[in-house]
C-alpha positions as MATLAB code, in Angstrom:
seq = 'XXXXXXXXXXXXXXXXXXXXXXXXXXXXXXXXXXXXXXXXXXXXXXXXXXXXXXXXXXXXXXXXXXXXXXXXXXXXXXXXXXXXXXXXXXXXXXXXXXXXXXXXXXXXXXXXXXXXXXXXXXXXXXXXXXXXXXXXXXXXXXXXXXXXXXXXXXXXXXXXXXXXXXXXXXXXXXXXXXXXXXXXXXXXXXXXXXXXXXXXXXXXXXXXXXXXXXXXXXXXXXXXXXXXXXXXXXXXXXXXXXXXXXXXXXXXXXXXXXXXXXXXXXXXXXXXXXXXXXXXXXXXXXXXXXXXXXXXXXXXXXXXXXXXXXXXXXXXXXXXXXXXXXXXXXXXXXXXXXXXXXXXXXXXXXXXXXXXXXXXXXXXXXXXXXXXXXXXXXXXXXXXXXXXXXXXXXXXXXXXXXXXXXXXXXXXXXXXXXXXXXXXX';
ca = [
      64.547   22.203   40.123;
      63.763   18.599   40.426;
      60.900   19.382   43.847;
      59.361   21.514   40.629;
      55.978   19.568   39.482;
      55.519   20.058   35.608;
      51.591   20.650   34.604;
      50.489   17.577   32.418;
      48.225   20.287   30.033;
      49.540   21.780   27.062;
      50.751   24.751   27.822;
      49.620   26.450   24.733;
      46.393   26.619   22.613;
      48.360   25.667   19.495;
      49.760   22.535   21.376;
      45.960   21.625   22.085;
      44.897   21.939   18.888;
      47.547   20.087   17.405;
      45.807   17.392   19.226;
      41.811   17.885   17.300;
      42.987   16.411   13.343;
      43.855   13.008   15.082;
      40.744   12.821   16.782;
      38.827   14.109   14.281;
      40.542   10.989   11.385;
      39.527    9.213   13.880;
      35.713    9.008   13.265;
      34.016    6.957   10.703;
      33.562    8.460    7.211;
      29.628    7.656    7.469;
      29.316   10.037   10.812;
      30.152   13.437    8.789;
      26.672   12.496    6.432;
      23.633   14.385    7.760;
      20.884   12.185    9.203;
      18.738   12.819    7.214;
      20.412   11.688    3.475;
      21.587    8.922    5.414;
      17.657    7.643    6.287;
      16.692    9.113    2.437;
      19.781    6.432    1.014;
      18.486    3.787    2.827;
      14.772    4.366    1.529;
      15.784    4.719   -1.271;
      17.856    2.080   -2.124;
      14.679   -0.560   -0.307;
      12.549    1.169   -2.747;
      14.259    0.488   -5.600;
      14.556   -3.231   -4.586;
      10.694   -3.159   -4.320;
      10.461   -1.357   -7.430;
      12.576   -4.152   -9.022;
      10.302   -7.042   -7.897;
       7.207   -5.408   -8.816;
       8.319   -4.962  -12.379;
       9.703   -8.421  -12.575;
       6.673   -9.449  -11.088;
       4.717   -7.923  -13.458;
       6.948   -9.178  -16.669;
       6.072  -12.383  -14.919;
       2.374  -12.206  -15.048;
       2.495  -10.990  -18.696;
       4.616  -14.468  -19.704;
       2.091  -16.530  -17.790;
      -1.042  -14.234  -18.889;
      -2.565  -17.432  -20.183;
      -2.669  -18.768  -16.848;
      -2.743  -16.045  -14.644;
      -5.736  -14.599  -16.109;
      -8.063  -17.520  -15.647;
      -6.943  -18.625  -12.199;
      -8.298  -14.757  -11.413;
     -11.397  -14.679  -13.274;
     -12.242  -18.298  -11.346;
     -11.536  -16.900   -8.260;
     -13.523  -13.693   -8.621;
     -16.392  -16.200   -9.807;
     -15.587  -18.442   -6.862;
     -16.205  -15.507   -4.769;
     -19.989  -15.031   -6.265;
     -21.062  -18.852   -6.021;
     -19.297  -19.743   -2.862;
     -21.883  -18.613   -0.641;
     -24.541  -20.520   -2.579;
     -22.439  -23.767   -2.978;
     -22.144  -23.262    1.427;
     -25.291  -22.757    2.050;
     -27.043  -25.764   -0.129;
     -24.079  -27.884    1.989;
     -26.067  -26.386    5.430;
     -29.111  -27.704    4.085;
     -28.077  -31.260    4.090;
     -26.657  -31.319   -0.077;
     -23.066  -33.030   -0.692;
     -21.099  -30.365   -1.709;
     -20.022  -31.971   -5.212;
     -23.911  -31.597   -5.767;
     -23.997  -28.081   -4.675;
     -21.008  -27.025   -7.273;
     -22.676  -29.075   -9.887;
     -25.774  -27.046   -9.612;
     -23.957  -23.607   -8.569;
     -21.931  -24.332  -12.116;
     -24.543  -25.736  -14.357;
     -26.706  -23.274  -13.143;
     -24.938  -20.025  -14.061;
     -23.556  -21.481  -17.128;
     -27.479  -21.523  -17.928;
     -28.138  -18.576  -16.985;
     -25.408  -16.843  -18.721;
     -26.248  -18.717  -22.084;
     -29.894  -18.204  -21.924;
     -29.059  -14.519  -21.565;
     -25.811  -14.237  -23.966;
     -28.361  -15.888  -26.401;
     -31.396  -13.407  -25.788;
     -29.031  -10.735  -26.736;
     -27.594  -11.552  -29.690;
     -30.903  -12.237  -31.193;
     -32.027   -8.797  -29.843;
     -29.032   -7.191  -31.699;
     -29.064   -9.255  -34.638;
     -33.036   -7.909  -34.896;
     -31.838   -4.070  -34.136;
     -28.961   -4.052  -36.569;
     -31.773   -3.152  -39.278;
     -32.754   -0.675  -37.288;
     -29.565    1.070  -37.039;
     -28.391    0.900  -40.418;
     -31.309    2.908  -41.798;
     -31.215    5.493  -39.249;
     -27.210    5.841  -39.266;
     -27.637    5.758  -43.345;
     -30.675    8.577  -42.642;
     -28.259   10.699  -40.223;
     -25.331   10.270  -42.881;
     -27.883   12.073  -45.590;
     -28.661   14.567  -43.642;
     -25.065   15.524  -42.543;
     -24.590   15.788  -46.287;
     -27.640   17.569  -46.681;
     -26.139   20.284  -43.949;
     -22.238   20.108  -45.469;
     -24.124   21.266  -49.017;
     -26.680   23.433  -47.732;
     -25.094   24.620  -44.474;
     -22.132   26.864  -44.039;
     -19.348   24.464  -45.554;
     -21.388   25.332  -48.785;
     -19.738   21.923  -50.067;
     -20.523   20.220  -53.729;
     -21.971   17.137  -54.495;
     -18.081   16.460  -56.606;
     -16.574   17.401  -53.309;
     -18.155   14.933  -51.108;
     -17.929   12.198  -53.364;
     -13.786   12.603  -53.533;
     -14.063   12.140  -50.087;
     -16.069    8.764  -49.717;
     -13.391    7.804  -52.978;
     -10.727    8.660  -50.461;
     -11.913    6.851  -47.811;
     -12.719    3.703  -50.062;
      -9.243    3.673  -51.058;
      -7.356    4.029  -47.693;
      -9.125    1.447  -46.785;
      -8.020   -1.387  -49.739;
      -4.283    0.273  -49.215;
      -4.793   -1.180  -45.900;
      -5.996   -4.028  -46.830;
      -3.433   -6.631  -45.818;
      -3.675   -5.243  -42.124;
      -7.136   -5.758  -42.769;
      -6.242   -9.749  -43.286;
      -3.689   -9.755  -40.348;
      -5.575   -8.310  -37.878;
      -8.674  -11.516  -38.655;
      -5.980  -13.623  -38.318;
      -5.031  -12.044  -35.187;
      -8.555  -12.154  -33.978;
      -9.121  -15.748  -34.877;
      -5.889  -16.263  -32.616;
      -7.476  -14.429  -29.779;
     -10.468  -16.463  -29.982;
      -8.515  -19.734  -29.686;
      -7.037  -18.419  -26.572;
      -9.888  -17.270  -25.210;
     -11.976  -20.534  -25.586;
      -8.492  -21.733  -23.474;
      -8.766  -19.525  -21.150;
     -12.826  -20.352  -20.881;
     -12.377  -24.283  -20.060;
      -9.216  -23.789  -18.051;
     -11.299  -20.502  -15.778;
     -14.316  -23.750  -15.328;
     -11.388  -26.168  -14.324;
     -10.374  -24.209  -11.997;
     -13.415  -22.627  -10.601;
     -14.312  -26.284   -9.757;
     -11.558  -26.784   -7.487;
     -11.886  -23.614   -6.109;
     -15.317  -24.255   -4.643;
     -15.336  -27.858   -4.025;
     -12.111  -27.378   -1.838;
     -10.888  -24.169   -1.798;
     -10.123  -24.211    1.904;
      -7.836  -26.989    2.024;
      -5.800  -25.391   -1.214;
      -5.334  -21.981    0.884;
      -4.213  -24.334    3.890;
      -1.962  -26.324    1.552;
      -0.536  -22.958    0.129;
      -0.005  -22.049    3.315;
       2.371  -24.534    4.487;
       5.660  -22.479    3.309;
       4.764  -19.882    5.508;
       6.995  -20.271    9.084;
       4.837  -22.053   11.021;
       4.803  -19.197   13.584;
       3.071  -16.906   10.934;
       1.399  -18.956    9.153;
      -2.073  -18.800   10.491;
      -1.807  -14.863   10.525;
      -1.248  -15.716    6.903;
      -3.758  -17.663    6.865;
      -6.861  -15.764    8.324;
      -5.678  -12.618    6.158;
      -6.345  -14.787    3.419;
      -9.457  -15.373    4.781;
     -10.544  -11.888    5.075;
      -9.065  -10.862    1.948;
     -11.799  -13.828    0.245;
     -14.364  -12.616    2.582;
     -13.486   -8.852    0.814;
     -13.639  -10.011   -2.937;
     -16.656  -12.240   -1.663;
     -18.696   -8.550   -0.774;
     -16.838   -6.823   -3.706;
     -17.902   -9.093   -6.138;
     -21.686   -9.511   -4.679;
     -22.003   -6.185   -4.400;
     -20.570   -5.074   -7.772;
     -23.032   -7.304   -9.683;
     -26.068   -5.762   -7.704;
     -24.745   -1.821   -9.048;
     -23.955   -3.250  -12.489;
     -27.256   -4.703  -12.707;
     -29.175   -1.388  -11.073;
     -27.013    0.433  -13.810;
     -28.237   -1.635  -16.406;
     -31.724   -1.395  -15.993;
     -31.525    1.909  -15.181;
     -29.995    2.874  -18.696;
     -31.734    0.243  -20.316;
     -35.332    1.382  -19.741;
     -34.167    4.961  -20.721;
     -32.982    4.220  -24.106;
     -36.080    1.945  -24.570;
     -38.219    4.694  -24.019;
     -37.000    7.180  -25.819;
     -36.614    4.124  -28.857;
     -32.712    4.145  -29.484;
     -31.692    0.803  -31.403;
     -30.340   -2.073  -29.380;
     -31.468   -0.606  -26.130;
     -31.160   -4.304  -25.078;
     -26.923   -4.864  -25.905;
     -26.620   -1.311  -24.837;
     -28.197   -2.464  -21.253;
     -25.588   -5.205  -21.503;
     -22.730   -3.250  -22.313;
     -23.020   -1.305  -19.261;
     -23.557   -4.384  -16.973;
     -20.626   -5.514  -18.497;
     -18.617   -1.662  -17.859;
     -20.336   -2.025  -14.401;
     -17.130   -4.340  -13.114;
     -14.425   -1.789  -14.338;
     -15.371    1.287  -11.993;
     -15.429    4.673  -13.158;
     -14.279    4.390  -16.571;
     -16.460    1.424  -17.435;
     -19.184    2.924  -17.006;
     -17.719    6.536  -18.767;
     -16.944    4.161  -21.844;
     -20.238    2.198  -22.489;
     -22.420    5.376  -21.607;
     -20.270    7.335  -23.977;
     -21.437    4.221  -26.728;
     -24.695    4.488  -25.770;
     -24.533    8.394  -26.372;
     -22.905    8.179  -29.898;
     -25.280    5.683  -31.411;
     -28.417    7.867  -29.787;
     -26.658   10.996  -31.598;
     -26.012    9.166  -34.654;
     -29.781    7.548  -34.638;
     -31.930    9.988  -33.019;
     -30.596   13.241  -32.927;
     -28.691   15.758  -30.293;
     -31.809   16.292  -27.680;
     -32.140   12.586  -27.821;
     -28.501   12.142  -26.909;
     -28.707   14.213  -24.128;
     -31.542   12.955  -22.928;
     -29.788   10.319  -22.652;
     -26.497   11.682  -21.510;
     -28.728   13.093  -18.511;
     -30.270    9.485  -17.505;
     -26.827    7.764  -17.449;
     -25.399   10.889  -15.331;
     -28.291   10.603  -13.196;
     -27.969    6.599  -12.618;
     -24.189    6.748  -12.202;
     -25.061    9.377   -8.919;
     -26.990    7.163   -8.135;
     -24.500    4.529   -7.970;
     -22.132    6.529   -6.613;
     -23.847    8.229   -3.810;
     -26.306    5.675   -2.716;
     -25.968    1.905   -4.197;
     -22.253    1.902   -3.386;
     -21.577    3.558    0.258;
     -24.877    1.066    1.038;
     -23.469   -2.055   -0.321;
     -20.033   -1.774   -0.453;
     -19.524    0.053    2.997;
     -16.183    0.917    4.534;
     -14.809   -2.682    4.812;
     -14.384   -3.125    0.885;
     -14.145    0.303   -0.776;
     -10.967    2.286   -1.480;
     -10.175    6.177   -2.399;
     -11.201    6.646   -6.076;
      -7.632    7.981   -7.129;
      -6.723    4.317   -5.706;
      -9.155    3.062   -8.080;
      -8.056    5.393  -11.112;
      -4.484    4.439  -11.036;
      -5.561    0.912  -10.073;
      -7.278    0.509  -13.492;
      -4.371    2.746  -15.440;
      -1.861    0.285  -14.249;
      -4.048   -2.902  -15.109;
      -4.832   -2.052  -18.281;
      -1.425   -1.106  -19.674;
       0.415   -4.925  -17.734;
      -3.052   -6.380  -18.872;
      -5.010   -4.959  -21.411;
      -8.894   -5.204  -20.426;
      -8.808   -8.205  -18.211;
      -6.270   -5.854  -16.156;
      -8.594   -3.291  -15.680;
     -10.967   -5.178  -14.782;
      -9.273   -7.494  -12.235;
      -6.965   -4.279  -10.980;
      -9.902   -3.389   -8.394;
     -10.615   -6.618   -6.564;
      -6.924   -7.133   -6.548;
      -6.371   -3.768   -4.658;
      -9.127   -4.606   -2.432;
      -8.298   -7.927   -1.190;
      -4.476   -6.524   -0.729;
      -6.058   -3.621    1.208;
      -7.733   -6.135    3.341;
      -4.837   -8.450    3.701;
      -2.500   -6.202    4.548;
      -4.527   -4.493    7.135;
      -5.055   -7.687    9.117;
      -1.200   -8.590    8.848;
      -0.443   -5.391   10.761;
      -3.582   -5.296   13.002;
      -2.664   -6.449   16.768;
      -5.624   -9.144   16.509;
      -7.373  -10.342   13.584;
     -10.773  -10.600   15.617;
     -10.751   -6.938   16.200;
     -10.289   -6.095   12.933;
     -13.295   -8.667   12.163;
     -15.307   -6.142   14.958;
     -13.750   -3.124   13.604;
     -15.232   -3.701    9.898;
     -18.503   -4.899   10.330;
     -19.027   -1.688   13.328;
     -16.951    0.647   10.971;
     -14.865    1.465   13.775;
     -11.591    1.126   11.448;
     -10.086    4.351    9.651;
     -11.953    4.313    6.152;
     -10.098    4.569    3.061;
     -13.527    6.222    1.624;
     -14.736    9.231    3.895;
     -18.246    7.837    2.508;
     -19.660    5.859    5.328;
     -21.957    2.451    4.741;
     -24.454    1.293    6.146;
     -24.142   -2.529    5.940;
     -20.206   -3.805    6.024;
     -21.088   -6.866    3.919;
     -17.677   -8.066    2.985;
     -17.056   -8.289    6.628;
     -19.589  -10.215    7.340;
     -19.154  -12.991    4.660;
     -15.663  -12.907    5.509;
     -16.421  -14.314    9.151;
     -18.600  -16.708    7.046;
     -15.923  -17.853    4.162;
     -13.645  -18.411    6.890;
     -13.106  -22.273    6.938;
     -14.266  -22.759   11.362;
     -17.233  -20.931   10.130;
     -17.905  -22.755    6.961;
     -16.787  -26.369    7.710;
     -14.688  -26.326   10.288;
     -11.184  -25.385   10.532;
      -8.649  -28.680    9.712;
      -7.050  -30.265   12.235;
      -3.776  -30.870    9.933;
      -1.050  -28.838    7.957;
      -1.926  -30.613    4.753;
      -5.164  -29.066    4.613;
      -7.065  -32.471    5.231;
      -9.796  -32.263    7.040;
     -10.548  -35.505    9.422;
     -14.072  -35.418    9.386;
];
């Protein structure tokens, strides 16, 4: 009929679903992923972008280890004669005077002391050869007598065998003091490059941050800026505080092996002011020396004697020196330190591990003030210890933040009125 009105809907469920397949081609390929390893492809392909950087940033500071390695080491020992170049310059000295003295003055110190050792191990070498050729009788005396029940024929094939592995080797003998005398041309380099730099670092360090600084957008830049600041004032604590334990250790382990009269107590003590700066397994490396030549020299109660007095001065490191120096503000989870170290030492060799801590440190700092709301309060929050520690251990003094409120350039001579890192004054 034509007064009939027709129903617009399908008048069937297989007409409706005809309809769904269009619909359904319709939507975008990306909507039929799951959430979830659609967020896990996107991390994943920004973390292999930041995996890529790191690696060429590492392959970078290999090339330029010449360089790289000195501009470090001169800022970790601008960090420990800073504060004494600043504070002559608040008593009325120019501050070229002040780094002439801070520098002169060290380099004194650390000759007069380099020197004192080297006589004291060139007097104890003696020493140690007759009691290491006295311990070598006697281990014969126990591979004869004791239950190897060795000959006299027997042992002597073996010192032949030695003798001759060693002049088959001979040519990588040669190579490797060729090597060496290569190593010492590059570190002498490295030694007047490290004082070139240092001086610049403390007779104007402030203005080359600011001048850094000035490729930064101009409405970050002095966020960049004062997290620089703190992350100085950090290695500034670090490295004060490091040489304090390192020097505790020392004497600690030095006046042990003295008085129980194991041979170059003296380089010994040195060795483990030296393993001091590489935490953890510094320390585990030049204690484990010290234990080998006092086995080799004085016998096993003697070695753990001594085995004892460095466990007992590395608690005391551990549970007292550092919490109470270090504090909150500077030190980081020791896993953070382990794989710190692991990674420095295998892009760096030694001057990796022993730069890998500060490094991780002054990021840790850095980083935090980038994403804190305001950089004051975090300069509040580390010296009261407010802030979430990485180290459960709490401190008593937070001496990196306070020297970082000091290092920072309107505390220390007044912040520059210019981009260029000139100051008008």
């Amino acid at each position: 009929m034509l007064g009939q009105v027709t129903d617009p809907k399908p008048t069937s469920k297989r007409d409706a679903s005809s309809t769904r397949p269009a619909a359904a081609s319709a939507r975008p390929a990306a909507d039929w992923v799951h959430p979830i390893v659609r967020v896990s492809a996107e991390w994943g392909w920004r973390l292999l972008i930041l995996f890529a950087v790191v690696i060429a940033l590492a392959a970078l500071v290999q090339k330029l280890a010449t360089v790289v390695i000195p501009l470090a080491i001169a800022l970790l020992a601008a960090a420990l004669l800073a504060p004494l170049v600043d504070w002559m310059q608040r008593l009325g000295v120019p501050r070229s005077v002040g780094v002439f003295v801070a520098l002169v003055g060290s380099l004194g110190l650390v000759a007069g002391i380099m020197t004192f050792v080297v006589e004291q191990f060139i007097a104890g070498v003696p020493q140690l050869s007759d009691e290491f050729t006295n311990s070598i009788h006697k281990i014969q005396d126990w591979l004869i007598t004791g239950p190897p029940h060795l000959s006299n024929d027997q042992i002597r094939n073996v010192g032949d065998q030695i003798i001759k592995t060693i002049q088959s080797n001979q040519d990588r003998v040669t190579s490797g003091a060729l090597t060496t005398a290569t190593v010492i041309a590059e570190l002498l380099t490295g030694t007047f490059l490290t004082l070139f730099i240092l001086i610049f670092f403390l007779y104007g360090g402030d203005q080359i941050w600011h001048f850094v600084t000035r490729i930064i957008p101009t409405e970050q830049r002095e966020r960049v800026r004062e997290a620089g600041q703190l992350g100085f004032g950090t290695l500034v604590g670090f490295v004060r505080a490091t040489v304090v334990v390192a020097a505790v250790d020392a004497i600690g382990i030095g006046t042990g092996l003295g008085i129980l009269g194991v041979p170059l107590a003296l380089p010994l003590a040195s060795l483990v002011f030296i393993g001091a700066f590489i935490p953890i397994i510094g320390a585990f490396v030049a204690g484990f020396v010290a234990v080998f030549i006092a086995l080799v020299t004085k016998g096993l109660i003697t070695s753990l004697i001594v085995l004892g007095i460095i466990i007992a001065v590395m608690q005391l490191e551990g549970h007292v020196l550092q919490p109470l120096l270090l504090g909150r503000a500077v030190s980081i989870h020791p896993l953070a330190v382990v794989l710190a170290i692991t990674s420095g030492v295998v892009l760096g060799g030694i001057a990796g591990g022993l730069l890998a801590v500060p490094f991780v440190a002054v990021m840790n700092t850095a980083i935090r003030s980038l994403l804190s709301d305001s950089p004051e309060e975090l300069f509040e929050d580390l010296q009261t210890g407010e802030i979430e520690p990485d180290d459960p251990e709490p401190g008593r003094f937070d001496v990196a933040a306070r020297l970082a409120k000091e290092g920072t350039p309107r505390a220390r001579i007044g912040e520059p009125e210019s981009d260029d890192g000139v100051s008008k004054d």
